[in-house]
N, CA, C and O of each residue as an XYZ file, in Angstrom:
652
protein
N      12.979     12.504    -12.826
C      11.859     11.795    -12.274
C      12.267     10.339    -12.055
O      12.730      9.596    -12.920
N      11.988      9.979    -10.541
C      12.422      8.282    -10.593
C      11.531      7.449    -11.624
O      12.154      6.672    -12.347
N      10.251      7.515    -11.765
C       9.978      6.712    -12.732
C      10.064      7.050    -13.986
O       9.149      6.819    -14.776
N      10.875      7.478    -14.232
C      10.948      7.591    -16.318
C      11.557      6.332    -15.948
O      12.081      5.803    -14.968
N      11.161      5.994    -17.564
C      11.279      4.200    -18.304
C      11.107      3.217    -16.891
O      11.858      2.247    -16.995
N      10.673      3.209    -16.174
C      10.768      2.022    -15.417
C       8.877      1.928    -14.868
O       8.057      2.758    -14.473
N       8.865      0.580    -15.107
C       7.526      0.181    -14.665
C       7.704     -0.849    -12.969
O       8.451     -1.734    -12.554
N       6.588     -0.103    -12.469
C       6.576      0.007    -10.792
C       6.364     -1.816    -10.698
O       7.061     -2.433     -9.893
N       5.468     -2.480    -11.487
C       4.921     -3.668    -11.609
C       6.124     -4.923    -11.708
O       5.725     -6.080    -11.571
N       7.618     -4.670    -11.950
C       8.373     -5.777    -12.736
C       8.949     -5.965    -11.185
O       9.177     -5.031    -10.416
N       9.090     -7.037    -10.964
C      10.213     -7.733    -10.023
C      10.400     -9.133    -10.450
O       9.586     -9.674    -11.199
N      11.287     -9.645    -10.066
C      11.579    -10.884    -10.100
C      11.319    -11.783     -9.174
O      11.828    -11.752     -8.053
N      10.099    -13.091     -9.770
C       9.059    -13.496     -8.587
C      10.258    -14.226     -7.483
O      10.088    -14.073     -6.273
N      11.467    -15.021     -8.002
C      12.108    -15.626     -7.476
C      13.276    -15.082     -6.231
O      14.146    -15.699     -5.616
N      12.866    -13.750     -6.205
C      13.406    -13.138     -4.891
C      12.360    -12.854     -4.161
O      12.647    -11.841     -3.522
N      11.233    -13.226     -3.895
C      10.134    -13.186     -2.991
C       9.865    -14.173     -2.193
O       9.548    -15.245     -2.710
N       9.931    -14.045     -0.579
C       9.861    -15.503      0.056
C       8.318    -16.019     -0.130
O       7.542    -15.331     -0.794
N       7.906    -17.202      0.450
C       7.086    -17.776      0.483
C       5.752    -17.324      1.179
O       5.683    -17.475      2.399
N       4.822    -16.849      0.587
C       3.730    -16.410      1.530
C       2.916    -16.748      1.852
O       2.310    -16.074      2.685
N       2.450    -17.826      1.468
C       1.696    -18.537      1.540
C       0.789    -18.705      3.326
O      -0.243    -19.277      3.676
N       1.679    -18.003      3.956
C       1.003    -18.799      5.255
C       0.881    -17.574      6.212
O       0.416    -17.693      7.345
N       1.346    -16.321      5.671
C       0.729    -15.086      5.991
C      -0.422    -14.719      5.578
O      -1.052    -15.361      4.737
N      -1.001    -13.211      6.338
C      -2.416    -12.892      6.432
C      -1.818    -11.183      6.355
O      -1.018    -10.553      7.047
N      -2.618    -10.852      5.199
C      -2.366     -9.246      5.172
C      -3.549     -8.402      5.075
O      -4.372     -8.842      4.272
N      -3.816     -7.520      5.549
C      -4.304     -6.558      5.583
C      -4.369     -5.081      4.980
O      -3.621     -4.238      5.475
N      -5.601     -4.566      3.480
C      -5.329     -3.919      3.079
C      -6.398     -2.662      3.059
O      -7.601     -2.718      2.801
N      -5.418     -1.243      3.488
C      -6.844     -0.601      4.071
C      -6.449      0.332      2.757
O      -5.308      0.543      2.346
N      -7.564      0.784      2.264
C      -7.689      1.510      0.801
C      -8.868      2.815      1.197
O      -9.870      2.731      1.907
N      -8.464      3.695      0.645
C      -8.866      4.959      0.856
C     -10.001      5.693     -0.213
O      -9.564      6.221     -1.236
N     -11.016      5.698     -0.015
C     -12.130      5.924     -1.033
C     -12.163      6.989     -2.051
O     -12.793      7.022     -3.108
N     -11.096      8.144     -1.356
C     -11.132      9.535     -2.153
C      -9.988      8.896     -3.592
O      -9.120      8.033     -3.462
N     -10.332      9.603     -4.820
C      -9.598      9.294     -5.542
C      -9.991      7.755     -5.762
O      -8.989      7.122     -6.094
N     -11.286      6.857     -5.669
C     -11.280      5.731     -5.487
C     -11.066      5.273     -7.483
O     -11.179      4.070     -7.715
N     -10.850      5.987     -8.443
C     -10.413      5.253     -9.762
C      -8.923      4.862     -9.556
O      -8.458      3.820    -10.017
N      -8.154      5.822     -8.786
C      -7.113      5.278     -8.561
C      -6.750      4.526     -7.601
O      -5.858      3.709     -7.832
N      -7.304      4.596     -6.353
C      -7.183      3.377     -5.295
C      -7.834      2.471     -5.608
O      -7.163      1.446     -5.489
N      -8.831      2.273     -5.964
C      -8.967      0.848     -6.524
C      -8.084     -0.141     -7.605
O      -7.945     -1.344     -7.824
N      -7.651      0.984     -8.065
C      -6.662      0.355     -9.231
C      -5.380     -0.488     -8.296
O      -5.052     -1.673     -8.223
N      -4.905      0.696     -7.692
C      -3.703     -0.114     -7.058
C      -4.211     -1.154     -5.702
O      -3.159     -1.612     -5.255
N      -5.003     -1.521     -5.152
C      -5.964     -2.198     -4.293
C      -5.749     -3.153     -5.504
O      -4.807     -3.915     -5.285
N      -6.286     -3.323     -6.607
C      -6.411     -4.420     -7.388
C      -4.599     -5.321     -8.089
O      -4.184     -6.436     -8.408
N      -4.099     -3.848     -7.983
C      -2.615     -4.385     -8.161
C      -2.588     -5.595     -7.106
O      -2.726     -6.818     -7.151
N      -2.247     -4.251     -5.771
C      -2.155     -5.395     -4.596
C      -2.232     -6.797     -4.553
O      -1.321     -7.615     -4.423
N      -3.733     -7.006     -4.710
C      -4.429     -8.297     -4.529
C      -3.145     -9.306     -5.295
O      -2.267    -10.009     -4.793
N      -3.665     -8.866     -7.340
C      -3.074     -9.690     -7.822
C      -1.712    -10.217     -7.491
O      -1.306    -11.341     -7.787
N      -0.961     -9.168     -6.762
C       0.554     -9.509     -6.441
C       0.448    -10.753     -5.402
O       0.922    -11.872     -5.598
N      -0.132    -10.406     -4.477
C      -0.198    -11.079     -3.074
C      -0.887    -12.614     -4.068
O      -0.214    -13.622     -3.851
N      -1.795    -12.776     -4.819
C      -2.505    -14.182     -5.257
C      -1.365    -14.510     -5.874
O      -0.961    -15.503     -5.268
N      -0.336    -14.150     -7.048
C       0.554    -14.695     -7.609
C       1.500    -14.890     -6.641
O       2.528    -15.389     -7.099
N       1.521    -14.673     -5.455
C       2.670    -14.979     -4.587
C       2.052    -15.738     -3.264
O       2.417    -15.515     -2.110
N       0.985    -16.732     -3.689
C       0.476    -17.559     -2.784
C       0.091    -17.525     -1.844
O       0.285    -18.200     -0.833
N      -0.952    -16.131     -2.237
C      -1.134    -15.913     -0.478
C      -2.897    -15.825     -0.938
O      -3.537    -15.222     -1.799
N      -3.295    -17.039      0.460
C      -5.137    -17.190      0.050
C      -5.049    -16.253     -0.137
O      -4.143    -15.507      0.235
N      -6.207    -15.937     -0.937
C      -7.531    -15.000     -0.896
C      -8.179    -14.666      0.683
O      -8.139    -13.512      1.109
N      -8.730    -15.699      1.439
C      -9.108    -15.590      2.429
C      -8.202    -15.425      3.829
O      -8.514    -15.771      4.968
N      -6.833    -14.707      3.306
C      -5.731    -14.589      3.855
C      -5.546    -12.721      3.488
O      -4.662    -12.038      4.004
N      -6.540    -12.209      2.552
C      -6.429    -10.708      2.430
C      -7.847    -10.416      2.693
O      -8.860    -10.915      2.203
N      -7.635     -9.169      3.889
C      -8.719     -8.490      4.313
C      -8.295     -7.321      3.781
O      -7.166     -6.858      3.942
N      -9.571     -6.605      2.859
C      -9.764     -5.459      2.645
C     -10.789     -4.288      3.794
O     -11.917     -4.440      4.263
N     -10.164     -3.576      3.881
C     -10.920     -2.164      4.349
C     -11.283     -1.333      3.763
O     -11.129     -1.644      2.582
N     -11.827     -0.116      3.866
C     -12.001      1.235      3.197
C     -12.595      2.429      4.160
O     -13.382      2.336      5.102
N     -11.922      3.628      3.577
C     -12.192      4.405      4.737
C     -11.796      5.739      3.719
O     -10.893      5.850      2.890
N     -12.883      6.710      4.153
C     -13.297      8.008      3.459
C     -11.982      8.251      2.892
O     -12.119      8.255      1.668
N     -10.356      8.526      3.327
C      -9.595      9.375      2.367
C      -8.543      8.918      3.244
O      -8.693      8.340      4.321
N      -7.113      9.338      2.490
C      -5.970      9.385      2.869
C      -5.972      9.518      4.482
O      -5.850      8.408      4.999
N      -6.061     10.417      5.278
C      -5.332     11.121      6.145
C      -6.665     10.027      7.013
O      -6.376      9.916      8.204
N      -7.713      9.415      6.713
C      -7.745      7.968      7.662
C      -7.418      6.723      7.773
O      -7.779      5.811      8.517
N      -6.305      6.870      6.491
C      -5.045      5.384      6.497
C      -4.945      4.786      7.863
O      -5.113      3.637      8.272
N      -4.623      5.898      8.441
C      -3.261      5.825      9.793
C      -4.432      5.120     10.806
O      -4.124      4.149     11.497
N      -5.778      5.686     10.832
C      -6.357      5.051     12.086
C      -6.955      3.266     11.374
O      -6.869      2.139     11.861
N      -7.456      3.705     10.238
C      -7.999      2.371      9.300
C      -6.664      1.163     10.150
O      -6.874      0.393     11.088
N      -5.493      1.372      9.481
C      -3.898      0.447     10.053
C      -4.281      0.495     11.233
O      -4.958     -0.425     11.691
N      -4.002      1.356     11.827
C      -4.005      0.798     13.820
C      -5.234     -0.124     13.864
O      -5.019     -1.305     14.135
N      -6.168      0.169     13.690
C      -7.263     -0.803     14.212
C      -7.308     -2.485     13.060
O      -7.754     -3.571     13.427
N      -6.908     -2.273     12.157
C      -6.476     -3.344     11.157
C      -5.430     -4.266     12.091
O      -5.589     -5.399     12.546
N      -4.465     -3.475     12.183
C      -3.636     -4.350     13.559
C      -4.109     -4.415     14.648
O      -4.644     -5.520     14.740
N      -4.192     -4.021     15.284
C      -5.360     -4.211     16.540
C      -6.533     -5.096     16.641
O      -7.251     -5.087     17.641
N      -6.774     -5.973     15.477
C      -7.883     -6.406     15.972
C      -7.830     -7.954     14.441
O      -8.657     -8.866     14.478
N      -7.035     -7.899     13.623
C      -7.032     -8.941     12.754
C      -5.657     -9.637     12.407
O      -5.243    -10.086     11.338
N      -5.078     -9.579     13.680
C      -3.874    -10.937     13.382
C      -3.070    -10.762     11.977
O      -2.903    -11.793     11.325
N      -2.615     -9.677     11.518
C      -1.982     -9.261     10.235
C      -0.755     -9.426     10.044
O      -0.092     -8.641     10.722
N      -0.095    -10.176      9.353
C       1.350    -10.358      8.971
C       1.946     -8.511      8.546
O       3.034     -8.017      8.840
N       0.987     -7.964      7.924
C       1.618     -6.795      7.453
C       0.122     -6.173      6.783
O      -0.904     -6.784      6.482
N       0.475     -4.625      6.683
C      -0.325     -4.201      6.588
C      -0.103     -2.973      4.755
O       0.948     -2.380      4.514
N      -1.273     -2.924      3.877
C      -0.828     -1.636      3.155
C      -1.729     -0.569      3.357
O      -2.881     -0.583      3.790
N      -1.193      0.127      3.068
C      -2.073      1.399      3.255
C      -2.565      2.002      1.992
O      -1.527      2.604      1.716
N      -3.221      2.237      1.199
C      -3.550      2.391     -0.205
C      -4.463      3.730      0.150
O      -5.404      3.939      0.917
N      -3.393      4.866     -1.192
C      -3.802      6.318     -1.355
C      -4.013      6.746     -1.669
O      -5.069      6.649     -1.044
N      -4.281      7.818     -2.586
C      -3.930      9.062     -3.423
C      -4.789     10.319     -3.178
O      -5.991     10.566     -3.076
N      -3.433     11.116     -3.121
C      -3.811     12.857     -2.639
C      -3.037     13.669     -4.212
O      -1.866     13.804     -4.564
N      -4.115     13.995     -4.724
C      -3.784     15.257     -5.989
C      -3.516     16.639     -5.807
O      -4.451     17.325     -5.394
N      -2.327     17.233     -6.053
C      -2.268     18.724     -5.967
C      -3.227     19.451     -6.429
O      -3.632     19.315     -7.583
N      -3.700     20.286     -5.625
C      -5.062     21.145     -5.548
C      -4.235     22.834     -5.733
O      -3.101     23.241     -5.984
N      -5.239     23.280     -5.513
C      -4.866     24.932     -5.751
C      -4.716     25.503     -4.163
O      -4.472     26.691     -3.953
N      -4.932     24.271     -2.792
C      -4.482     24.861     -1.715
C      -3.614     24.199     -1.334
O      -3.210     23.247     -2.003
N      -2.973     24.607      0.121
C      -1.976     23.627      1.161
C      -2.285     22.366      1.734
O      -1.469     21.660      2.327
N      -3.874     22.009      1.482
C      -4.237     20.805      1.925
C      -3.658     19.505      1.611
O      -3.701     18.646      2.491
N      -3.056     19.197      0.345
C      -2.409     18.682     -0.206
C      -1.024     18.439      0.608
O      -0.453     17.349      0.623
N      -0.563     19.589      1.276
C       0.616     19.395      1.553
C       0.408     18.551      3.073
O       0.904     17.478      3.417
N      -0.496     19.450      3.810
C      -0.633     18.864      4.815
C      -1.178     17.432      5.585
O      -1.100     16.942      6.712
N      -1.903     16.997      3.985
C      -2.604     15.192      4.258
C      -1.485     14.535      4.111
O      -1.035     13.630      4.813
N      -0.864     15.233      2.768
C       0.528     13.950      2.419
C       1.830     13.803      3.606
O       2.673     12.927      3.796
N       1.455     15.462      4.457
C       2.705     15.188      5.246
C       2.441     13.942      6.442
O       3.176     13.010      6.770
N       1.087     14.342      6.932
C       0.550     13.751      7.613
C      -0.186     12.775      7.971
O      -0.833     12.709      9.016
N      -0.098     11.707      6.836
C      -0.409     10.392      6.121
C       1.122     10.004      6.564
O       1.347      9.341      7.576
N       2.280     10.556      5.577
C       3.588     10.090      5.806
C       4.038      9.546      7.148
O       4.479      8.424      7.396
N       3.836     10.571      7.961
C       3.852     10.784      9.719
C       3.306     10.002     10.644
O       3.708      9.561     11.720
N       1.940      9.871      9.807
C       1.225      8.862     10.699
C       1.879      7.255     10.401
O       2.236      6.545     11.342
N       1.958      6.878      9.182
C       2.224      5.560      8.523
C       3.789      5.339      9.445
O       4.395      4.402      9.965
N       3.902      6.270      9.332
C       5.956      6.235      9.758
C       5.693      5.611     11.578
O       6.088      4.581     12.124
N       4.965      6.629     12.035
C       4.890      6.258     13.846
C       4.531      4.942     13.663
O       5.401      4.250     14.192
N       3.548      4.164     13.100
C       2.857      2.775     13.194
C       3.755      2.026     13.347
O       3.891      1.207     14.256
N       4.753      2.338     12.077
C       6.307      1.675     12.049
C       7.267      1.253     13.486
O       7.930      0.271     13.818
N       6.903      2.677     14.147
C       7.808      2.864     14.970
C       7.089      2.043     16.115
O       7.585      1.098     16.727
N       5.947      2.530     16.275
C       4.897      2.274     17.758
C       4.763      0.276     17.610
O       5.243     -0.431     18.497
N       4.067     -0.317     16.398
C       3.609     -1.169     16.616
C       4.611     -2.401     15.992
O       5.560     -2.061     15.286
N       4.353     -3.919     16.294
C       5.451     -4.743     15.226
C       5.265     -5.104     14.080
O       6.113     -5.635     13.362
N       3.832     -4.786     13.712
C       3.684     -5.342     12.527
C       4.301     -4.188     11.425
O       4.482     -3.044     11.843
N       4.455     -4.353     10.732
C       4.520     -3.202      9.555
C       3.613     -3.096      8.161
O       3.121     -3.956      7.431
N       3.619     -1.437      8.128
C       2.548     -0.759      7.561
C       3.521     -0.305      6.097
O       4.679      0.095      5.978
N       2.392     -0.598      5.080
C       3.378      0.013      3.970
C       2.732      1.214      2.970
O       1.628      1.629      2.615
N       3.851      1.429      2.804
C       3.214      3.347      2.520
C       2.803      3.113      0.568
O       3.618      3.047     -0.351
N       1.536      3.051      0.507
C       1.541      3.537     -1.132
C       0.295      4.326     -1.090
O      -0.880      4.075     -1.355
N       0.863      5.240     -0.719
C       0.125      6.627     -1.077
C       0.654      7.364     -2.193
O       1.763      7.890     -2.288
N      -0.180      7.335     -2.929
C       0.533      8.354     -4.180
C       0.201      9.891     -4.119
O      -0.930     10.359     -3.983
N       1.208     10.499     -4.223
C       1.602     11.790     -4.123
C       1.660     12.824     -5.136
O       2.475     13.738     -5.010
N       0.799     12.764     -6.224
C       1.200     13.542     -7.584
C       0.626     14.762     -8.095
O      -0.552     15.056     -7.895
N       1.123     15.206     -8.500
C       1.014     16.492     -9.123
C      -0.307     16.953     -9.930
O      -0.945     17.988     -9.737
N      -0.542     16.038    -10.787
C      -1.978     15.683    -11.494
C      -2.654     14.247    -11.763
O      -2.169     13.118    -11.843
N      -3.445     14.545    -11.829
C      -4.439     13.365    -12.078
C      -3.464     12.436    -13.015
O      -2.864     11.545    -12.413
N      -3.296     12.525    -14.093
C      -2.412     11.491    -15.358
C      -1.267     11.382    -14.286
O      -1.783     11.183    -13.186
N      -0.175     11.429    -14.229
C       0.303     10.871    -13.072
C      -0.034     10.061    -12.151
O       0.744      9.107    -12.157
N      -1.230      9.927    -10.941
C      -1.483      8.952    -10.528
C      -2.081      8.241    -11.515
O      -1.932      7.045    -11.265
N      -2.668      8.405    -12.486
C      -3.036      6.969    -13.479
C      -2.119      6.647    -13.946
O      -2.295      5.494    -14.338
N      -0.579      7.184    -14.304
C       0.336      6.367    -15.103
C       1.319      5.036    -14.246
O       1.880      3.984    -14.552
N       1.038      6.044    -12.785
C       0.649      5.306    -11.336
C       0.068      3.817    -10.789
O       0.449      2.888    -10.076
N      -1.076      4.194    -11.574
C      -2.027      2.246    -10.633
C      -2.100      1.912    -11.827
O      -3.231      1.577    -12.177
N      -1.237      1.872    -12.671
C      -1.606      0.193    -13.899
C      -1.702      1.567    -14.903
O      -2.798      1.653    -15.455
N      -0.863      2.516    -15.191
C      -0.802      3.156    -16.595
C       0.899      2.931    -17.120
O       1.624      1.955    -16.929
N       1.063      3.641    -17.516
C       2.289      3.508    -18.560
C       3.823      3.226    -17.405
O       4.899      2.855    -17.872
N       3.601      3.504    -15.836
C       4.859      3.162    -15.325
C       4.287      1.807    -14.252
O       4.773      1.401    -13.197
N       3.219      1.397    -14.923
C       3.209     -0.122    -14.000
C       2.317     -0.144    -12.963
O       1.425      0.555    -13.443
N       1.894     -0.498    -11.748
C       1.023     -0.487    -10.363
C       1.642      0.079     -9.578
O       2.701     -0.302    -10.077
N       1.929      0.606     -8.851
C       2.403      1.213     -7.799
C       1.826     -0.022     -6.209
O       2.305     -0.306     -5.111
N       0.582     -0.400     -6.999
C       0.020     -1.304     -5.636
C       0.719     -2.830     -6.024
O       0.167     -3.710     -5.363
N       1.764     -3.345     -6.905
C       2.194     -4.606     -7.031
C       2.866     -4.357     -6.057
O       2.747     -4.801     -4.915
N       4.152     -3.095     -6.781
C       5.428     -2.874     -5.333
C       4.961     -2.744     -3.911
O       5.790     -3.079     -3.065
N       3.721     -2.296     -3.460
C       3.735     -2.221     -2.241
C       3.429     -3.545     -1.874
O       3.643     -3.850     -0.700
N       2.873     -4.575     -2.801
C       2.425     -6.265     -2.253
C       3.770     -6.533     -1.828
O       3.998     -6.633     -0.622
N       4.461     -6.631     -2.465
C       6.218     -7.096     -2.551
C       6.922     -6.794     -1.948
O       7.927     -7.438     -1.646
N       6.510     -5.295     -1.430
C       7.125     -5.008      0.090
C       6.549     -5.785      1.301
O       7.212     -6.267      2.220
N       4.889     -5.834      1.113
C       4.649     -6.516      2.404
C       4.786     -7.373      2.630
O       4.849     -7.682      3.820
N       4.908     -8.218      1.721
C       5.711     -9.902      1.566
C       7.402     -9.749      1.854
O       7.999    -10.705      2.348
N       7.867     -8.938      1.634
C       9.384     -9.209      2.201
C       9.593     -8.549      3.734
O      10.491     -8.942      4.478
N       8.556     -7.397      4.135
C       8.625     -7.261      5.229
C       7.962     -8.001      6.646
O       8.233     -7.754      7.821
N       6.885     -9.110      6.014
C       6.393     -9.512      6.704
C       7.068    -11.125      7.238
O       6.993    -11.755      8.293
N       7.801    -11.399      5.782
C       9.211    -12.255      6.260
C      10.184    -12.107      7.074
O      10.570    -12.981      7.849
N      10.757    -10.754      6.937
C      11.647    -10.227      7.859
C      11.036    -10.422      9.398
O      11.749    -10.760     10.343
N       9.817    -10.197      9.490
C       9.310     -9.853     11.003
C       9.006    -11.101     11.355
O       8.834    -11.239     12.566
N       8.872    -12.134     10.645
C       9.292    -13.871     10.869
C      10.194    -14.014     10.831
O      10.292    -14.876     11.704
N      11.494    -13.810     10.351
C      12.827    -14.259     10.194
C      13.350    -13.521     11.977
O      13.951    -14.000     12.938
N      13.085    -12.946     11.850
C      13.613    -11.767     13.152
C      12.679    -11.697     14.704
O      12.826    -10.794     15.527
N      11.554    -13.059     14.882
C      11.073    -13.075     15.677
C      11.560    -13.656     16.850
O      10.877    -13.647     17.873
């Protein structure tokens, strides 16, 4: 398992550029909302300890996973976003539905990548059972929603560095 012993939450603040003057956008998914809110709240805190207003993060919400993908397009489309996260969680069930949101969450998040310039970041959690995504958003392996702040802060540098 990639996360045995390692907590999702640790980076080192001093490899993170300056964010201060970006605007991110975070669309969070209501199903499963004990755990999307959790990592939604990671998020935030990452992005505030890394100097980015408050009034510089727009939150969204939208019924479940598999409306990430349209929540992002219109998030970009319409609010000037340095970068975007996508905030998830789909639990293995006793059908294929499972297989088919997560594939197709993946798929969708991936084209945005491809189609649009801003970039979309994937923290959809994918797990097996419930304790898992809680060990997930702020349980025993850390936030899962810090790392995705930390991505959108280094990717949203890149897409400044590279403009």
């Amino acid at each position: 398992m990639a996360t045995v012993n390692k907590n999702l939450s640790d980076y080192d603040k001093n490899t993170i550029p300056n964010a201060k003057d970006f605007r991110f956008g975070i669309v969070v998914s209501e199903w499963n909302d004990n755990i999307t809110g959790a990592l939604c709240n990671g998020a935030i805190e990452a992005l505030l300890e890394n100097s980015v207003d408050e009034s510089n993060i727009i939150r969204w919400h939208v019924p479940g996973s598999f409306e990430l993908i349209y929540g992002s397009k219109r998030m970009i489309e319409t609010q000037k976003v340095d970068a975007v996260i996508a905030i998830g969680s789909v639990i293995q069930g006793e059908t294929k539905h499972f297989d088919f949101v997560c594939e197709g969450v993946a798929q969708g998040i991936k084209d945005l990548n491809i189609q649009t310039d801003i970039p979309v970041i994937f923290c959809v959690l994918t797990d097996n059972t419930l304790q898992q995504a809680i060990d997930r958003s702020g349980g025993v392996h850390g936030n899962k929603g810090t790392e995705a702040a930390v991505a959108a802060i280094k990717m949203a540098y890149l897409r400044q560095q590279t403009a």
